[in-house]
C-alpha positions as CSV (number, residue, x, y, z in Angstrom):
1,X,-20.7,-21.6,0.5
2,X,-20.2,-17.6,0.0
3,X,-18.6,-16.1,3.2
4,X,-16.5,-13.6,4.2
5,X,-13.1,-15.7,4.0
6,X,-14.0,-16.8,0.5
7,X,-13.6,-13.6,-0.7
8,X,-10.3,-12.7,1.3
9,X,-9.3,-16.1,-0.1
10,X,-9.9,-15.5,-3.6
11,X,-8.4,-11.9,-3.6
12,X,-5.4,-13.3,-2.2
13,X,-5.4,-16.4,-4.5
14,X,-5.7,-14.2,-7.8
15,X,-3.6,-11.4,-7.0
16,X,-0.9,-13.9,-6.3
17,X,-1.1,-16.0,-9.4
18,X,-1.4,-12.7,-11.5
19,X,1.8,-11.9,-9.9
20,X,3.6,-15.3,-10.1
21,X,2.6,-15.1,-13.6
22,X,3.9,-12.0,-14.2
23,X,7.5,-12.9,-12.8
24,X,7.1,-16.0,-15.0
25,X,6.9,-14.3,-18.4
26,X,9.8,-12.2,-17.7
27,X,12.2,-15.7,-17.2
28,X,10.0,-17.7,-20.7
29,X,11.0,-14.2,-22.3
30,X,14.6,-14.8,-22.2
31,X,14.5,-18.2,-23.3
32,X,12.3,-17.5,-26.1
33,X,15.0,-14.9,-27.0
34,X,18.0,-15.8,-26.1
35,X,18.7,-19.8,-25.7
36,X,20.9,-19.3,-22.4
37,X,20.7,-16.7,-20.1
38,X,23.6,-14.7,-19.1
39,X,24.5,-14.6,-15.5
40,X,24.7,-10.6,-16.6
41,X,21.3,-10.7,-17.4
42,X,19.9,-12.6,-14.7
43,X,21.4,-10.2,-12.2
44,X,19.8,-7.2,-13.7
45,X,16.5,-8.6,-14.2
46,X,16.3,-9.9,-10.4
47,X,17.5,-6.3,-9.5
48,X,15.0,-4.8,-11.3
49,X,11.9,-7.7,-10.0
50,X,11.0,-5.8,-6.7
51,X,9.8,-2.9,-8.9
52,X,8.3,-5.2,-11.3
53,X,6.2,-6.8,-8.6
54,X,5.5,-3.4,-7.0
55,X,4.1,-1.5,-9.5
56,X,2.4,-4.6,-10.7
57,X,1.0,-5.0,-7.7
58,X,-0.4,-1.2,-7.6
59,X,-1.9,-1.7,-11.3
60,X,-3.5,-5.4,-10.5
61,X,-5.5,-3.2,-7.4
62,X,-6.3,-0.3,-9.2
63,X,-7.7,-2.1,-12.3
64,X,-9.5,-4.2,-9.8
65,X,-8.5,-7.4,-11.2
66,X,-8.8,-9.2,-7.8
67,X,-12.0,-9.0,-7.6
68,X,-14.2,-10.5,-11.3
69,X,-17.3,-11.6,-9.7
70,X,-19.1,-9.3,-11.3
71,X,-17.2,-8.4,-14.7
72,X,-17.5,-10.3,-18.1
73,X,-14.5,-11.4,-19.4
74,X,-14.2,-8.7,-21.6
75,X,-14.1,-6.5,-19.2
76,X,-10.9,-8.0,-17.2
77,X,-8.9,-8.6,-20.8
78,X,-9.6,-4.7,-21.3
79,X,-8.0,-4.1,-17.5
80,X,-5.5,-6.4,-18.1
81,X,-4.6,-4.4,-21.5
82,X,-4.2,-1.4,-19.6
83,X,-2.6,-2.5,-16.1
84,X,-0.1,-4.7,-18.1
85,X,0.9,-1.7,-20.6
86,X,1.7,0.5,-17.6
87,X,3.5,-2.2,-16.1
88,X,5.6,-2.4,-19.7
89,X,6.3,1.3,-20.0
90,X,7.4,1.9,-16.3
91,X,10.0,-1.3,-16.3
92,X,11.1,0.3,-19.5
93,X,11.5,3.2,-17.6
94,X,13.2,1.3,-14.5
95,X,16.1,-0.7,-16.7
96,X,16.8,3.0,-18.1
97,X,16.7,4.9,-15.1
98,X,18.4,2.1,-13.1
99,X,21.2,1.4,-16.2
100,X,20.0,-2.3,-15.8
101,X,20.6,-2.6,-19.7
102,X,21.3,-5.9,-19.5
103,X,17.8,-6.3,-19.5
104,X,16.9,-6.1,-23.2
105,X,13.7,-4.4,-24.8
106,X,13.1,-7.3,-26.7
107,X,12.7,-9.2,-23.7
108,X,10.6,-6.7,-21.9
109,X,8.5,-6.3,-24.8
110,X,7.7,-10.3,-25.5
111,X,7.4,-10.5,-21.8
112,X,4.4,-7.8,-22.2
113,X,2.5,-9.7,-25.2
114,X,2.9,-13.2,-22.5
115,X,1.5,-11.0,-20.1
116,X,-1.9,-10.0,-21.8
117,X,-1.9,-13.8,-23.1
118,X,-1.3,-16.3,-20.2
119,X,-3.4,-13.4,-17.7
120,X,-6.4,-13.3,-19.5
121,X,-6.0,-17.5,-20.4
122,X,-5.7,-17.0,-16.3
123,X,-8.6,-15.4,-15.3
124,X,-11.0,-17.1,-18.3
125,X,-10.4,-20.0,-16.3
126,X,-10.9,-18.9,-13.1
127,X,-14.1,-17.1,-13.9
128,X,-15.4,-20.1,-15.7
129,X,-14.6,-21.9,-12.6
130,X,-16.2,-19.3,-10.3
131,X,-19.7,-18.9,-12.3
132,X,-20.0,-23.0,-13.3
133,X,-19.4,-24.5,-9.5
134,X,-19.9,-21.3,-7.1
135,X,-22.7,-19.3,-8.2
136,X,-24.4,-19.5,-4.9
137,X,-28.0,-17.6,-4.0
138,X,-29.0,-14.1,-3.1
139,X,-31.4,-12.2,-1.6
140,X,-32.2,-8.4,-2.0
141,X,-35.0,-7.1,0.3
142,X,-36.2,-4.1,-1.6
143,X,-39.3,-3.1,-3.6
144,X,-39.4,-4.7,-7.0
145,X,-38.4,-1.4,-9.1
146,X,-34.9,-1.6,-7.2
147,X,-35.0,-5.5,-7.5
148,X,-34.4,-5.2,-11.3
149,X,-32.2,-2.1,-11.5
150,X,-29.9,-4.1,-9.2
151,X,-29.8,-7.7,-10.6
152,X,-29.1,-6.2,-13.6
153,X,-25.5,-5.6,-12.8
154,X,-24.5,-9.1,-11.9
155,X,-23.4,-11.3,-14.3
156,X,-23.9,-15.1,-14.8
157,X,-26.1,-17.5,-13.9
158,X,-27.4,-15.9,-9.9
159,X,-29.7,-17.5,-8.2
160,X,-32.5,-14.9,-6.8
161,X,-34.4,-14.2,-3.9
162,X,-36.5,-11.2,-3.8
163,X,-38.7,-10.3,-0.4
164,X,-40.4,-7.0,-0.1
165,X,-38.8,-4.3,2.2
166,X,-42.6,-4.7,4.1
167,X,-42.1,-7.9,5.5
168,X,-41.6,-8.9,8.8
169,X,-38.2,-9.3,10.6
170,X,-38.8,-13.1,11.5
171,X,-39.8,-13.7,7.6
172,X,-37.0,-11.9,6.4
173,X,-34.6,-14.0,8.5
174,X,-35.7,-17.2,7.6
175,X,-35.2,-16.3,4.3
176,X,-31.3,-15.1,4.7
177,X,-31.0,-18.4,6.4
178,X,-31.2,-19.8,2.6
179,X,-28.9,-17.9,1.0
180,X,-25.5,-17.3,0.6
181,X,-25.2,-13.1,0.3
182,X,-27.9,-10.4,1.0
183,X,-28.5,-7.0,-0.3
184,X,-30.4,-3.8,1.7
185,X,-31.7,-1.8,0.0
186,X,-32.5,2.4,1.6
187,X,-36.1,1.3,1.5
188,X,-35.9,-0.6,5.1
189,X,-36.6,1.2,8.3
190,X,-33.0,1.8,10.4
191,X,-34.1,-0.3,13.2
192,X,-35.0,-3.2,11.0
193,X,-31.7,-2.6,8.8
194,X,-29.8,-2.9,12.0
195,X,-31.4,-5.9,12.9
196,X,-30.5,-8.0,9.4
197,X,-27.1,-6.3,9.4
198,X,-26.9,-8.0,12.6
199,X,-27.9,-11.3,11.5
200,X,-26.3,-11.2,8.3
201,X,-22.8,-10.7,9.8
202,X,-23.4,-13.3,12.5
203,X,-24.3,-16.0,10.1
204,X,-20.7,-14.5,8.1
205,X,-23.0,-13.7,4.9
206,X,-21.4,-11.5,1.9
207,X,-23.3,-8.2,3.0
208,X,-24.2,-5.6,0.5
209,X,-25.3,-2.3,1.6
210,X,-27.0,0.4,-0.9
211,X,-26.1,3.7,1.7
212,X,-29.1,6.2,1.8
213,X,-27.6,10.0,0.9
214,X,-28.0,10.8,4.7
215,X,-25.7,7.8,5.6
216,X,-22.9,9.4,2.9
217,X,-23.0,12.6,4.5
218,X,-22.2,11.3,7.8
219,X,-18.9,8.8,6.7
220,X,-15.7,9.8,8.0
221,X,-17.6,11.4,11.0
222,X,-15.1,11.3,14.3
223,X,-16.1,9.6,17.3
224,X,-15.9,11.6,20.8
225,X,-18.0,11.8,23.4
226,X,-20.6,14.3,25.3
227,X,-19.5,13.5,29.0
228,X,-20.1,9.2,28.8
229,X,-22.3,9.2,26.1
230,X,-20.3,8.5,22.6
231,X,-21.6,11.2,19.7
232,X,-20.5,11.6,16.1
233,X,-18.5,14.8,15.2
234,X,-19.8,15.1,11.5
235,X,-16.8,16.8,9.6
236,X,-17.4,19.6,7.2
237,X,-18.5,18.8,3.9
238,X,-15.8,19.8,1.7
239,X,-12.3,19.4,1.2
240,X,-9.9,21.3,3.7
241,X,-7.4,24.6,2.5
242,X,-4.5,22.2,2.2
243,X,-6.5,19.2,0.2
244,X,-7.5,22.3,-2.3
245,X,-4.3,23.7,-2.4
246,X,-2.5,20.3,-3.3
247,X,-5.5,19.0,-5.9
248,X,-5.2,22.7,-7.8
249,X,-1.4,22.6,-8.1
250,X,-2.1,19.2,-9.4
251,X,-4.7,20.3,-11.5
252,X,-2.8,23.1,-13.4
253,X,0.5,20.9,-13.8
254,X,-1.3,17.8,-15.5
255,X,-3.5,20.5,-17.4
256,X,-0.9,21.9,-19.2
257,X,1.3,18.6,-20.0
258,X,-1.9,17.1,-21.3
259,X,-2.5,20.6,-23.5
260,X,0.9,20.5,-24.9
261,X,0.7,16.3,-25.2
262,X,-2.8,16.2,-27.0
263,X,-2.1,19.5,-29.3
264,X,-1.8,17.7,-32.4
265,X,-5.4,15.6,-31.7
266,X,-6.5,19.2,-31.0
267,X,-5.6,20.5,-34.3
268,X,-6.4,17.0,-36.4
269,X,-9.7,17.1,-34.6
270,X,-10.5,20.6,-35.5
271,X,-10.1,19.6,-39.5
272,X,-12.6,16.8,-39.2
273,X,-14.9,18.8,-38.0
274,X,-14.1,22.0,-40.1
275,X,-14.4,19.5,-42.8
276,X,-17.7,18.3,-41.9
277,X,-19.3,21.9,-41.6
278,X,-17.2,24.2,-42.6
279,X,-19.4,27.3,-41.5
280,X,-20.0,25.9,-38.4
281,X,-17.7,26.4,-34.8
282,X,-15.1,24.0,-33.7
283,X,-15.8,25.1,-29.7
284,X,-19.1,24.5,-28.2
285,X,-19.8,27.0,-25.0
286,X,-22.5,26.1,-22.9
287,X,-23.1,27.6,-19.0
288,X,-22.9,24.8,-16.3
289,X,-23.1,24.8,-12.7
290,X,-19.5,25.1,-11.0
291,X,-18.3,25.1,-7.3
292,X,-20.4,27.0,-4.7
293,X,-23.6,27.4,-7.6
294,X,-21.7,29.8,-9.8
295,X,-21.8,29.6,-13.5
296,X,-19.2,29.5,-16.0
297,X,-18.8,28.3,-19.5
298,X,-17.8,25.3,-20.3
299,X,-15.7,24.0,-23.8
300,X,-16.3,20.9,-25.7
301,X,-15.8,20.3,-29.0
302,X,-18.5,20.4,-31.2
303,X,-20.5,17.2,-31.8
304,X,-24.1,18.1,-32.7
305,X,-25.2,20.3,-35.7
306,X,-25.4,24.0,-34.4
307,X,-28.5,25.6,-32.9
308,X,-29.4,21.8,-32.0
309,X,-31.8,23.3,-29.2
310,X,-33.4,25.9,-31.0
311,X,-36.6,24.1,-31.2
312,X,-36.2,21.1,-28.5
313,X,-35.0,23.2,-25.2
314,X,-33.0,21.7,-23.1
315,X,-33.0,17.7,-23.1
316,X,-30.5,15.1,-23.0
317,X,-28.9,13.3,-25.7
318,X,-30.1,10.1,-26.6
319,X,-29.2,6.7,-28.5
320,X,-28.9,7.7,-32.5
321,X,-29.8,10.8,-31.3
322,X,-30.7,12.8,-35.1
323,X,-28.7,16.1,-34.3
324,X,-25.0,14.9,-33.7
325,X,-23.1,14.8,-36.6
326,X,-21.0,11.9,-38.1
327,X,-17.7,13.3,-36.5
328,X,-20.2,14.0,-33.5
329,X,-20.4,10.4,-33.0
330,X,-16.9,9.7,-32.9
331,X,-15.7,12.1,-30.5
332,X,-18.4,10.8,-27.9
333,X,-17.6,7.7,-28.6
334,X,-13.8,8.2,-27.7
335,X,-15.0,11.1,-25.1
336,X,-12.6,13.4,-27.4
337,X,-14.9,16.2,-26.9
338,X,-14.4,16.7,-23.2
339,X,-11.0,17.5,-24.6
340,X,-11.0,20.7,-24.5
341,X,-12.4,21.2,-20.9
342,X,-8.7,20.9,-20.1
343,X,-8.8,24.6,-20.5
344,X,-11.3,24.8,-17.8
345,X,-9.1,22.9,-15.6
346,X,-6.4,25.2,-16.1
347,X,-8.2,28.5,-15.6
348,X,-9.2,26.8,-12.6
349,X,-13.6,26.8,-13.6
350,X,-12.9,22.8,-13.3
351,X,-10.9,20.1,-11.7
352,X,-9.4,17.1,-13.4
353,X,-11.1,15.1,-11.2
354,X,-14.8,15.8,-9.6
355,X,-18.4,15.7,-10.2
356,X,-19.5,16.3,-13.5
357,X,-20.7,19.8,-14.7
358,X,-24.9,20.1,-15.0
359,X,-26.9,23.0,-16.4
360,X,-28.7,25.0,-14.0
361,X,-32.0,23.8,-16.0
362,X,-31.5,20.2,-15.0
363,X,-29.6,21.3,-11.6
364,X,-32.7,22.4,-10.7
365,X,-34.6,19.5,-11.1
366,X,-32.5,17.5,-9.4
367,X,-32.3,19.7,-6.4
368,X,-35.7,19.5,-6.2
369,X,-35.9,15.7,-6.3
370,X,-32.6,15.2,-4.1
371,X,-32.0,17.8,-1.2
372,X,-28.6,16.7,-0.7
373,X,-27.9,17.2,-4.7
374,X,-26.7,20.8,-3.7
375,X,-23.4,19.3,-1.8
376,X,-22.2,18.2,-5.2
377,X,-21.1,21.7,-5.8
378,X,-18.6,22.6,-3.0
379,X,-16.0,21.0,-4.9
380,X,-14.9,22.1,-8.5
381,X,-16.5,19.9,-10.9
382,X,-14.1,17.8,-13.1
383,X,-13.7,16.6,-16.4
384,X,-13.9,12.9,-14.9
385,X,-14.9,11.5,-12.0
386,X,-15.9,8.6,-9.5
387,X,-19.3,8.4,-11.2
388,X,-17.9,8.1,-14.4
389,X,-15.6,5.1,-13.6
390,X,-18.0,3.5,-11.1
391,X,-21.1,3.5,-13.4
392,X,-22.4,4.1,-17.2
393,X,-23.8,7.5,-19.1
394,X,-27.4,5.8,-18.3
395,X,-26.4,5.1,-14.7
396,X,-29.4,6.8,-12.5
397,X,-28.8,10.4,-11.2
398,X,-29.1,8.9,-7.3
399,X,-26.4,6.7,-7.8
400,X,-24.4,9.3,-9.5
401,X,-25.1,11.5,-6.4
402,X,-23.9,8.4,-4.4
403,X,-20.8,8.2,-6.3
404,X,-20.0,11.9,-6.0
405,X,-20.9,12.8,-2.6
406,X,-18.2,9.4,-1.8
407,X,-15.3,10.8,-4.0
408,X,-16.0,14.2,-1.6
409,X,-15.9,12.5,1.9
410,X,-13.5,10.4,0.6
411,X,-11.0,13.0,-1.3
412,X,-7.0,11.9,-1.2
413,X,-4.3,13.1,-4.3
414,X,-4.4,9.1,-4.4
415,X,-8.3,8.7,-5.2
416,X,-7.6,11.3,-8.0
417,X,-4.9,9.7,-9.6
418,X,-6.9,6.0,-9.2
419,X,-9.7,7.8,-11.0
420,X,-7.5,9.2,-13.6
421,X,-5.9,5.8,-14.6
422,X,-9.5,3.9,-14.4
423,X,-11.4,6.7,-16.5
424,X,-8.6,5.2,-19.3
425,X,-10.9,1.5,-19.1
426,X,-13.8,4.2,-19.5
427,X,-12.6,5.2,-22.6
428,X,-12.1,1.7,-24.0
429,X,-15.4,0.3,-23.4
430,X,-18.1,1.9,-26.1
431,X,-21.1,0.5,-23.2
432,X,-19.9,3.5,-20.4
433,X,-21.2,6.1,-23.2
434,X,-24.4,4.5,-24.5
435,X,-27.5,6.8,-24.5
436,X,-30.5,6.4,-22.4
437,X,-32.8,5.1,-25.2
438,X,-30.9,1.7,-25.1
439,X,-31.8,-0.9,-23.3
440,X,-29.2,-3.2,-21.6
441,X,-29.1,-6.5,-23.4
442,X,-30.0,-9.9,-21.0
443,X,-29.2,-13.0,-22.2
444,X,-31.0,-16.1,-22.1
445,X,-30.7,-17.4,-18.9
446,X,-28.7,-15.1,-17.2
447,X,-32.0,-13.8,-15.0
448,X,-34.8,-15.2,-13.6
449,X,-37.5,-12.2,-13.7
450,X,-38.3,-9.5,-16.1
451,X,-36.7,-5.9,-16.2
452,X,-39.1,-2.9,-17.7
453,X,-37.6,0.2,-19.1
């Protein structure tokens, strides 16, 4: 049965197996290289396993690989690409630094090829483990629209429960009695939310929260109190003059290397398109929103034909969408044509790291829907952000607000540079940049009720 401890247990078990199995490729490395290991050698690879373990241990947690619930297994071998290069390069870096040499690149570079091998053998087995004995049941009490948006993002074989938001307290508890994890959804009253929170964590269910936009803007709030009566102190929403000092020294340092780093993408990507139209721009300008509602113009590099609004007005791109052109596709594809916005961040108009840029036609709109939309925009907006990693191109704009209005309560130099190295998974997986027309693919027996776009 899903409880709390289960999942303590299993982030425990798997981040110490990833990490026994990481110490163990080093040691089969040398015996597939050498047939007898040197004392020598030995000593400089157990001076250099602390920082192996460390800095494995800080890629295993950022690339969430403790947690695979709710990944395909695709997912975790493209983390475990990308947490187990790092790994590579920075113990590289560490024999160097440290003049361990008697820790050979061959070594460190088999070890890293046993790595992506016997990790992703690892978790395979695990998660076919996890979804074949321990699938367990749950229950979401929400309306039916927010039933299928949310089942949509668990994978395997679930088993459902779906009660409407309406119901009464007593039905809804007998219900949770069934089941193994619940889900809220905003849709629930606060006094009857508190009450199933209540129950939920008293029978020591998995608890899954969606937070309303009100209950974002009032995380991190302080608690003091008014005489004997405990209040709230609800911080200012923003970052303070030290947090914006620090992330803008930040930004223009990593601008620049990445400028001088990516130049010669810059200048091969400027061909291609050149090459495709040669009468046409290589930088596309466009006015976006910025911090405090101010405008400024924003570079990409071009991916649709020119004047592609001329008779459309402002929309969206979509799936196949007719005006981007063939080198369009590929630098959306790869997100190459955010490139350029690195100039933004330099100029200081963006941030590395923070909510995405909107125009003020479909700012607008969204201020209208969501009130709270406007908070978005008392940070600088970045060229990726928590949104991005956390969900998909097609991901709703209220759970994009979610996302963003988290990352700004939430704001730390760490969170930026967590961001930075997941946004590199973004890049890897095609799915994060699909358009809206397509529709997310179910297989057979994976869900027990039907999803409508």
């Amino acid at each position: 049965m899903f409880n709390i401890l289960d999942r303590r247990i299993d982030k425990f078990i798997l981040l110490t197996v990833d990490l026994f199995i990481i110490f163990f490729t080093y040691v089969l490395a040398f015996f597939l290289r050498y047939e007898n290991i040197t004392a020598r050698n030995w000593e400089s690879f157990l001076a250099l396993a602390p920082w192996i373990l460390l800095i494995s241990l800080f890629f295993l947690t950022v690339y969430e690989l403790y947690t695979l619930n709710r990944k395909s297994i695709w997912d975790v071998v493209r983390s475990i690409f990308v947490a187990t290069t790092f790994i590579t390069f920075l113990t590289m870096a560490a024999s160097f630094i440290f003049r361990e040499f008697a820790l050979p690149r061959s070594v460190i570079l088999i070890s890293y090829f046993l790595m992506i091998g016997l990790l992703s053998g690892w978790k395979f087995i695990y998660l076919k483990c996890k979804r074949d004995y321990k699938s367990g049941t749950t229950l979401l009490i929400g309306s039916q629209v927010e039933f299928a948006k949310i089942g949509m993002s668990f994978l395997g074989p679930i088993k459902w429960k779906h009660i409407q938001p309406d119901q009464s307290i007593e039905e809804i508890i007998t219900q949770m009695n069934k089941v193994d994890s619940v889900i809220i959804t905003p849709e629930l009253l606060e006094e009857k939310k508190a009450q199933i929170i209540y129950q939920a964590m008293k029978q020591n269910k998995i608890l899954y929260v969606v937070p309303s936009l009100y209950d974002l803007l009032l995380s991190k709030s302080i608690i003091t109190s008014l005489d004997d009566t405990m209040v709230l102190a609800v911080k200012p929403f923003g970052l303070p003059a030290d947090q914006r000092l620090i992330k803008r020294v930040f930004d223009m340092i990593f601008s620049f290397l990445f400028l001088v780093l990516l130049s010669p993408i810059f200048l091969f990507v400027s061909f291609l398109i050149k090459f495709e139209e040669p009468k046409g721009r290589i930088i596309f300008k466009q006015k976006r929103i910025g911090q405090h509602g101010n405008e400024f113009q924003i570079y990409k590099f071009r991916s649709m034909i020119e004047d592609a609004e001329v008779h459309t007005g402002p929309i969206i791109a979509k799936q196949n969408d007719s005006r981007i052109t063939r080198v369009g596709k590929l630098l959306r594809l790869t997100r190459i044509d955010e490139l350029p916005q690195l100039f933004n961040v330099l100029i200081g108009d963006m941030s590395l790291v923070g909510p995405r840029p909107e125009r003020e036609y479909f700012t607008k709109q969204f201020v209208e829907q969501f009130e709270s939309y406007e908070y978005r925009h008392v940070v600088k907006p970045g060229i990726t952000g928590y949104a991005q990693v956390m969900g998909k191109y097609t991901t709703d704009v209220e759970d994009k607000l979610r996302y963003d209005l988290h990352y700004i309560r939430n704001y730390s130099l760490l969170l930026d540079i967590i961001i930075m190295l997941r946004t590199i998974i973004v890049l890897l997986d095609k799915t994060k940049a699909e358009g809206r027309e397509k529709p997310a693919k179910v297989k057979k027996g994976d869900r027990n009720f039907p999803v409508n776009y």
